[in-house]
C-alpha positions in Angstrom: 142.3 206.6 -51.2 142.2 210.1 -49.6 145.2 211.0 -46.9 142.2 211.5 -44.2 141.0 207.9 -45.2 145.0 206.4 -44.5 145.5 207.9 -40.8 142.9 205.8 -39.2 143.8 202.4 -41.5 147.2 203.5 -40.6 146.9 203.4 -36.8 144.8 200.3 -37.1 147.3 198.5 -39.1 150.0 199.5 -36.1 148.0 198.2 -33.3 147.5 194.7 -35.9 150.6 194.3 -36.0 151.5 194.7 -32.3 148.9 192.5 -31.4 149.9 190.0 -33.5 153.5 189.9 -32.7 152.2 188.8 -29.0 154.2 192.1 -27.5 153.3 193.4 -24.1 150.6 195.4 -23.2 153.2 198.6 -22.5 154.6 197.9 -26.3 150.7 198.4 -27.4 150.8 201.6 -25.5 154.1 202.7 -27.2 152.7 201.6 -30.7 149.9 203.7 -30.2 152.0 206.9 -29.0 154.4 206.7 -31.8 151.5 206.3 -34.4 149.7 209.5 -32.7 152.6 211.5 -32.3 153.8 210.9 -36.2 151.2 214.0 -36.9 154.0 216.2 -36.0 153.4 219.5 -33.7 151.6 222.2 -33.8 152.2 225.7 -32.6 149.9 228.0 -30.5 150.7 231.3 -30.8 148.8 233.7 -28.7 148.8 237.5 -28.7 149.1 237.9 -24.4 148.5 235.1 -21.9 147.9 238.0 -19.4 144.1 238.1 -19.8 142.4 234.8 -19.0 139.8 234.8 -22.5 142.9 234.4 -24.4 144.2 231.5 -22.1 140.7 229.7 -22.6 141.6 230.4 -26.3 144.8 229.0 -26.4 144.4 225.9 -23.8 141.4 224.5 -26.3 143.4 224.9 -29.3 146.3 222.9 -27.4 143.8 220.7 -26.0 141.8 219.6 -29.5 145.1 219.5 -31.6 146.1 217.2 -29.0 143.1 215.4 -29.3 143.8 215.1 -33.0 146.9 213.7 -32.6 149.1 216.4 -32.5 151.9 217.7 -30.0 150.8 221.2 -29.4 152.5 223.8 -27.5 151.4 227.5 -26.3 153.7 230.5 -27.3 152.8 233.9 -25.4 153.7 237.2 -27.9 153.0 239.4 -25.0 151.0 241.9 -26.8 154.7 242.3 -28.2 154.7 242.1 -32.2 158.9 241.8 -32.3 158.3 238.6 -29.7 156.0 237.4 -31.8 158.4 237.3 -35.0 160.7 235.0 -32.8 157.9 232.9 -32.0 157.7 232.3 -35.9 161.3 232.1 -36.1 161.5 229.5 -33.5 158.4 227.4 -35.1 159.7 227.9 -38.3 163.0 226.3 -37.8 161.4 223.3 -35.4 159.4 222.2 -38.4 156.1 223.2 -36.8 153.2 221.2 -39.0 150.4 224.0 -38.6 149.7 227.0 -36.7 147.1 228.6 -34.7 147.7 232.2 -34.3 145.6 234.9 -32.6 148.1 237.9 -33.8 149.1 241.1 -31.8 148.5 243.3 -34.8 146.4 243.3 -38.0 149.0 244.9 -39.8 152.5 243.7 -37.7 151.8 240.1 -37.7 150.7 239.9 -42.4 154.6 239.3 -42.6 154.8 236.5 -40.0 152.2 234.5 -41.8 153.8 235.1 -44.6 156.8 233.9 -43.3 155.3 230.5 -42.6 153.5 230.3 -45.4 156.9 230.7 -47.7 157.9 227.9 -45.2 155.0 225.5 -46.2 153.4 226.0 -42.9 149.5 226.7 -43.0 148.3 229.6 -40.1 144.3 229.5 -38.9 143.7 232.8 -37.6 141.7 232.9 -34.1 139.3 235.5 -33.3 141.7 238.5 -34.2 142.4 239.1 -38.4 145.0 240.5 -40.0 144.8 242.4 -42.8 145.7 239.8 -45.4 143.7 237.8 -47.9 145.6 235.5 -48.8 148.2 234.8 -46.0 146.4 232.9 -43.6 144.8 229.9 -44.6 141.4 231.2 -43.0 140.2 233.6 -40.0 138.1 232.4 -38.1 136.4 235.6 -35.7 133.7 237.0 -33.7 131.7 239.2 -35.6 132.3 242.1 -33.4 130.6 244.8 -35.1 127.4 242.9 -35.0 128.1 242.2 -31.4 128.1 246.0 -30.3 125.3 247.1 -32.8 123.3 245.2 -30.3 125.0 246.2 -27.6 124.1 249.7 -28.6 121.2 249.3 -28.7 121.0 248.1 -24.9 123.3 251.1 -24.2 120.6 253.9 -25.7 117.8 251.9 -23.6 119.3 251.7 -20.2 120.8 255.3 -20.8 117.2 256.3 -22.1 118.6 258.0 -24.6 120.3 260.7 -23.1 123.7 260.9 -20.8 127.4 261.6 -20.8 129.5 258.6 -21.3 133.3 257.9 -21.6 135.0 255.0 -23.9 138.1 252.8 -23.2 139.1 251.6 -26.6 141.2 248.7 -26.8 145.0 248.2 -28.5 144.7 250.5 -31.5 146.8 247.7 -34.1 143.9 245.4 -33.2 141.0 245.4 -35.8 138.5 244.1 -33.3 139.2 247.4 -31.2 137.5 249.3 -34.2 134.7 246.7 -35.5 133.5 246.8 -31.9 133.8 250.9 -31.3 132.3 251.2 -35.0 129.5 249.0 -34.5 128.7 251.0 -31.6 128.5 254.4 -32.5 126.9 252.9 -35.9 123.6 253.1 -32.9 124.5 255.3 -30.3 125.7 258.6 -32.5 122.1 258.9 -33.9 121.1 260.1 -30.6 122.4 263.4 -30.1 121.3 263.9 -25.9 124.2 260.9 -25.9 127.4 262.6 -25.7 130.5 260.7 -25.7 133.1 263.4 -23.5 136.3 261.2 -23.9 137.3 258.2 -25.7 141.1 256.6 -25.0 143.2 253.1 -25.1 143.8 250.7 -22.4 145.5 248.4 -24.3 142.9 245.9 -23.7 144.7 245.6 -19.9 142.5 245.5 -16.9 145.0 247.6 -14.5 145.6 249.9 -17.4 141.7 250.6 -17.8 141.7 251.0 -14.2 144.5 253.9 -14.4 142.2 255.5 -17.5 139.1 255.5 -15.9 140.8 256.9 -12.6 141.9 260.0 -14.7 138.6 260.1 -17.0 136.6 260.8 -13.6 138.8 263.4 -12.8 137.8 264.9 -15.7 134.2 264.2 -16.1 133.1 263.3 -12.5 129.5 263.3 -13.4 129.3 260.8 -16.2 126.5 258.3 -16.5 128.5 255.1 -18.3 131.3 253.5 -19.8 131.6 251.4 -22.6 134.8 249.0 -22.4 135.9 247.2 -25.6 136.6 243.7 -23.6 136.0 242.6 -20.3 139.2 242.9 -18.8 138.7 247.2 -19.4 135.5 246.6 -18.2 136.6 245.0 -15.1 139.2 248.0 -14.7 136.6 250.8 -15.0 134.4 249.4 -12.2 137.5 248.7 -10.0 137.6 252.7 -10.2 134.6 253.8 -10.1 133.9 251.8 -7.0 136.8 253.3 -5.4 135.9 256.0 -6.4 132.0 255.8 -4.8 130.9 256.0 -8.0 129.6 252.3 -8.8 125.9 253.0 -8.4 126.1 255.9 -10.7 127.6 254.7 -13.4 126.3 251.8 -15.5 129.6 249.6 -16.9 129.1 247.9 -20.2 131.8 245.2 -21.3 132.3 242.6 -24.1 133.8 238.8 -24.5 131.8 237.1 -21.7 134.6 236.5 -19.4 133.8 234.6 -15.7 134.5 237.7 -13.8 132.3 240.1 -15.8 129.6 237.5 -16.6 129.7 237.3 -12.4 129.2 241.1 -12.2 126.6 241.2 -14.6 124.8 238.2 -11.9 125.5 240.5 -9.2 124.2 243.7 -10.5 127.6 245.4 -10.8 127.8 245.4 -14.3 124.8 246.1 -16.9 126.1 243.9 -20.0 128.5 242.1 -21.9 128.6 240.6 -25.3 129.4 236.6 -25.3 132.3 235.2 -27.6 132.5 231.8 -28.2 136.3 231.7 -27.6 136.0 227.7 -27.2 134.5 227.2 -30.4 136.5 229.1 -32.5 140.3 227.7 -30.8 138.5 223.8 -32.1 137.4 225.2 -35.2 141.1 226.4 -35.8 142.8 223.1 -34.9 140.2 220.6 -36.8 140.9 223.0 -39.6 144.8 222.4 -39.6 144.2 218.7 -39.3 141.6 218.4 -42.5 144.1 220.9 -44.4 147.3 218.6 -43.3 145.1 215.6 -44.5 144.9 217.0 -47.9 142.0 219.1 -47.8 142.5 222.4 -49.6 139.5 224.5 -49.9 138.2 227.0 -46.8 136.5 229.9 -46.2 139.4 233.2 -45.7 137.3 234.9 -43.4 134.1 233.2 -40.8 132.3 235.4 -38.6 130.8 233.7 -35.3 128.1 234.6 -34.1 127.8 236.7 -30.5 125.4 237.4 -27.5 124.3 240.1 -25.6 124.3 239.3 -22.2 122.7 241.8 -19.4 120.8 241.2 -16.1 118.1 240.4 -17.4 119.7 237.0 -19.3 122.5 236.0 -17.5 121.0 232.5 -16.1 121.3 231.2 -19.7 125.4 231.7 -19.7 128.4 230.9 -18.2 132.0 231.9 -18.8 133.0 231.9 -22.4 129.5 230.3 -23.8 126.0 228.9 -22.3 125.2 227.1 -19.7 
């Protein structure tokens, strides 16, 4: 009989017993405690709690590994890789069953997993990769560069094909900053009246994207839009540009489907986003460390989800991270 066939005959046979030894109804409850919580734990390891998509992440992993009978708990790297390496430490030496990591950097955070894998303890990738095949048990991620090929498209229509624009990139270690900026200009660079007069980080950081954009205007006051690689930026840039009077004149576009942006986008502030599905790939993750901690061994390294453009036009059918 499999291992995934045992657990629930297993926590049957425990609450048998205890009803048959005529124990109290609180001993029932503690039977059934100690047979959930002999799954062991499960680490959350997220690359900054500072930006509320990645606490939606990291809550729903927590949450369905809890579900699944596993004590979970949420570790914050801080965009910091060297924090991150004493999260794995830490996890490491607890005797951590599993973990579900969304990594700082696609190349700093290969020797982490590694780490944990010498230690016997599987990692599931969330929505950003590392540059590894055969670290991780599997990735799961957004297919960005889908994402802003159709977002490029909606950038060239609203822009009618001609207009200045500015880009706020997102933290340069992070693969998803590039699949995003490539799919982009895979559409807007065939359309030479689009001219892209500066392109810089902000880290992914909404105050940081509002500093950026403060000095981009200085520099290019009469620019016609700005294209943010997550919604946080995008947030940042319109911050500016509506102190700076500019809000009207320049069209914001942003990507992850965040409540704030998807709001804007409601409101008429911003033009578009593209919609993760944050939620659904933190459960994918966790029921994916439970089957493999069952016994299961075979999964896909790398599984792109699927994303939506979201603009005025749209945004009744959505609400933060997913559809309504």
């Amino acid at each position: 009989m499999s291992k995934k066939a045992l657990m629930p005959l297993a926590t049957a046979a425990i609450v048998a017993i205890t009803l048959l030894s005529g124990c109290k109804p609180k001993d029932e409850s503690r039977a059934l405690e100690e047979a959930t919580q002999s799954k062991g734990r499960i680490a959350v390891v997220i690359s900054t709690l500072n930006n509320p998509w990645f606490v939606v992440l990291g809550e729903t992993a927590a949450e369905r590994a809890g579900q699944l009978g596993y004590e979970a708990t949420i570790f914050d790297s801080q965009n910091d890789t060297a924090k991150e390496t004493d999260h794995f430490e830490n996890i490491i030496a607890a005797g951590y069953k599993a973990i579900l990591f969304n990594p700082t950097d696609a190349d700093g955070s290969i020797s982490n997993v590694r780490k944990a894998k010498v230690a016997g303890i599987p990692t599931f990738c969330m929505d950003r990769e590392i540059n590894s095949t055969d670290a991780a048990v599997a990735q799961i991620l957004s297919d960005n560069y889908s994402g802003c090929v159709k977002l490029g498209q909606y950038f060239v229509e609203k822009l009618n094909k001609k207009g200045a624009y500015v880009e706020l990139l997102g933290l340069v270690g992070d693969n998803n900053t590039w699949n995003r900026s490539q799919g982009f200009h895979s559409v807007v660079d065939n359309y030479e009246d689009i001219k892209m007069v500066a392109q810089q980080t902000a880290e992914f950081d909404r105050n940081k994207a509002m500093e950026v954009m403060e000095s981009m205007l200085q520099a290019h006051p009469n620019i016609n839009a700005v294209f943010c690689g997550n919604d946080a930026m995008a947030m940042g840039a319109y911050q500016a540009l509506a102190a700076a009077g500019k809000a009207k004149d320049v069209m914001v576009f942003g990507y992850d489907g965040a409540k704030d942006v998807v709001d804007s986008i409601n409101d008429k502030k911003i033009v578009a986003t593209v919609m993760q599905f944050p939620r659904l790939m933190a459960k994918t993750a966790a029921e994916w460390a439970d089957q493999y901690l069952l016994g299961e061994t075979s999964f896909p390294q790398k599984v792109p989800v699927a994303v939506e453009l979201v603009n005025q036009e749209n945004v009744d059918r959505y609400t933060a991270y997913g559809k309504r």
